[in-house]
KOLLO-122596 format. One line per 5 residues: their letters; for each residue x, y, z of C-alpha. Coordinates in pm, whole numbers, m for minus. Layout:
a) X Y Z ~ ... .
***
This chain:
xxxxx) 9055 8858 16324 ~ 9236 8591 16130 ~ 9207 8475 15743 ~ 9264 8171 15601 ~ 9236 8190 15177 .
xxxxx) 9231 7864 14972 ~ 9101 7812 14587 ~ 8800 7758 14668 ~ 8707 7957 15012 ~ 8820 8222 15283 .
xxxxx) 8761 8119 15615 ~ 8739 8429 15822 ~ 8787 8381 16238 ~ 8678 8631 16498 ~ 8417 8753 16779 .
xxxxx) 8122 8831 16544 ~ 7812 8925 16687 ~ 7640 8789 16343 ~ 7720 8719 16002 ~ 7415 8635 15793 .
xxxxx) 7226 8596 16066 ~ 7406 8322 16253 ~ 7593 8404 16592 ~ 7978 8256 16501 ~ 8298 8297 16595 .
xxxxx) 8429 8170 16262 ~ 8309 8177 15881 ~ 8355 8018 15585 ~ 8238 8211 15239 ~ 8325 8110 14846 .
xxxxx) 8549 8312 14719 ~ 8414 8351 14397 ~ 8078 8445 14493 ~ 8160 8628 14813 ~ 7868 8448 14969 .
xxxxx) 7891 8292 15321 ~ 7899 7883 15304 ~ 7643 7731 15523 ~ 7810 7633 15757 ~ 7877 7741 16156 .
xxxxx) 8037 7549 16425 ~ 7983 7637 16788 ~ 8323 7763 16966 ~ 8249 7717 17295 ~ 8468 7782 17621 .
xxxxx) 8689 8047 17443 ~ 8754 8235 17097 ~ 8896 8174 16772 ~ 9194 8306 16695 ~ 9273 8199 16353 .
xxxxx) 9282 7881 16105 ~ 9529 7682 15829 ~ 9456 7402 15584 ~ 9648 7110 15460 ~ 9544 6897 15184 .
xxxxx) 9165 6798 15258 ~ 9218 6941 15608 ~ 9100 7264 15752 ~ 9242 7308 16153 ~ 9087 7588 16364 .
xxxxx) 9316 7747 16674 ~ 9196 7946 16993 ~ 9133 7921 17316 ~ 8864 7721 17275 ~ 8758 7416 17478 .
xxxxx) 8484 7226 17265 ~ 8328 7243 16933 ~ 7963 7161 16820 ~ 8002 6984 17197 ~ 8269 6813 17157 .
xxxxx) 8594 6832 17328 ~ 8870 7017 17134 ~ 9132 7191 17332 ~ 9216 7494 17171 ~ 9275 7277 16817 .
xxxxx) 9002 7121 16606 ~ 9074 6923 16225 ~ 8750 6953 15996 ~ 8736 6755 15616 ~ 8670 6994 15364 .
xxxxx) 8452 7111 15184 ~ 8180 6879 15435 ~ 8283 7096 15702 ~ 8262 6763 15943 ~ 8449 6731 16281 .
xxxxx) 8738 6503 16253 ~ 8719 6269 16575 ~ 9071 6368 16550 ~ 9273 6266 16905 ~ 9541 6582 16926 .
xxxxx) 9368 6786 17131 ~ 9078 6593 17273 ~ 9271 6620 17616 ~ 9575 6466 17525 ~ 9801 6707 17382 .
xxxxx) 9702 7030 17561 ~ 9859 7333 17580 ~ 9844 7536 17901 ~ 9782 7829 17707 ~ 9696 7969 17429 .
xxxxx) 9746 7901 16991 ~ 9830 8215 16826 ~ 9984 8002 16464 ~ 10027 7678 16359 ~ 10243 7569 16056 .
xxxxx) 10310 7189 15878 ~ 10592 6997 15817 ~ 10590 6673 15615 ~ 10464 6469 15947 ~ 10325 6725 16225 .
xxxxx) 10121 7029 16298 ~ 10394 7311 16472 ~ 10201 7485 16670 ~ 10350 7862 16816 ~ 10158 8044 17124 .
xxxxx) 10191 8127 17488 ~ 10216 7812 17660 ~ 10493 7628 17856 ~ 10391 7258 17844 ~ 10190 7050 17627 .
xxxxx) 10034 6668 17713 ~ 10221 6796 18065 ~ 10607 6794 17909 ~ 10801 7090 17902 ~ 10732 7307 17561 .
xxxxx) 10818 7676 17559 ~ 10593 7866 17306 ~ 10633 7586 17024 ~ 10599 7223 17016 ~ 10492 6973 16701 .
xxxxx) 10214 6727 16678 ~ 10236 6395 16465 ~ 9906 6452 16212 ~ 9839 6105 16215 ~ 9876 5978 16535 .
xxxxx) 9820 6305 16770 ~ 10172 6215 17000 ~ 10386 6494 17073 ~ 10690 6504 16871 ~ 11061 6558 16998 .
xxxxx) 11072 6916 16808 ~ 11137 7144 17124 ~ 11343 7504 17028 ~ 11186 7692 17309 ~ 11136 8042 17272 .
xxxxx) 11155 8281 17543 ~ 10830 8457 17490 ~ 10515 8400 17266 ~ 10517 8295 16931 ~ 10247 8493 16688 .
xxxxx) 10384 8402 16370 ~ 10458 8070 16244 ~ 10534 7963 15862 ~ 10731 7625 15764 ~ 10873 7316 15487 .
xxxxx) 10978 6996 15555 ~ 11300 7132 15660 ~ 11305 7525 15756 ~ 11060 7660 16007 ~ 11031 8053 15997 .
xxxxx) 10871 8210 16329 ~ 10786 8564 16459 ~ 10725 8667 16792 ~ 10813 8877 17093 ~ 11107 8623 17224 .
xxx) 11472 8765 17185 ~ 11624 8415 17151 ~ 11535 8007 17151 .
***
């Protein structure tokens, strides 16, 4: 299960049979009512693992391949609060990872994402890579962990990240 809290909402990611009577894999609810938002996107070829916002943007991770039928390799970008599908090009089949997202973290330009992978849009990346936000191309940012990356927190400058890798 994963939890994502802003001002406004929690966002709450997992294999739910139900929650108020809709099937999802991932839920938004106000956080000052407690009450779930109307809103429910279809996960389909894989799970949820967790999500992050940045400014206006909310970005769900998994193993997912599409949402609401839509291809979205294991990354989708939604505007908030509309809850709308960013025709975002990342993941669309560009940028994939062959693995799995287990974190993702922001700098001033990119999305860092951390997981068990070992190439993404087909060029070596070891457990972590970054995305430009704006223009979906794979940045230059390659540390390469040994093992997976769980855990991943950062600034503009300083990227913090947890795992079970003994050295980059």
């Amino acid at each position: 299960v994963g939890l994502c809290v802003t001002d406004q909402d929690v966002f709450i990611s997992g294999n739910f049979s139900e929650v108020a009577g809709q099937s999802a894999r991932f839920v938004a609810f106000d956080r000052t009512t407690a009450e779930p938002r109307p809103w429910y996107p279809e996960f389909t070829g894989g799970g949820v693992v967790g999500a992050a916002f940045r400014e206006d943007t909310l970005y769900i991770y998994g193993t997912f391949s599409h949402v609401n039928g839509e291809l979205r390799n294991r990354l989708a970008a939604f505007s908030w609060p509309d809850g709308e599908l960013i025709p975002w090009s990342s993941f669309q089949g560009m940028n994939v990872p062959n693995g799995s997202i287990h974190a993702i973290g922001f700098d001033s330009v990119g999305i860092r994402i951390g997981g068990d992978f070992n190439t993404v849009s087909n060029q070596p990346r070891s457990n972590l890579a970054a995305i430009h936000r704006a223009t979906g191309q794979l940045l230059d940012w390659n540390p390469s962990p040994d093992s997976t990356v769980y855990a991943l927190a950062n600034t503009d400058s300083t990227s913090v990240i947890g795992g079970s890798f003994v050295c980059m």
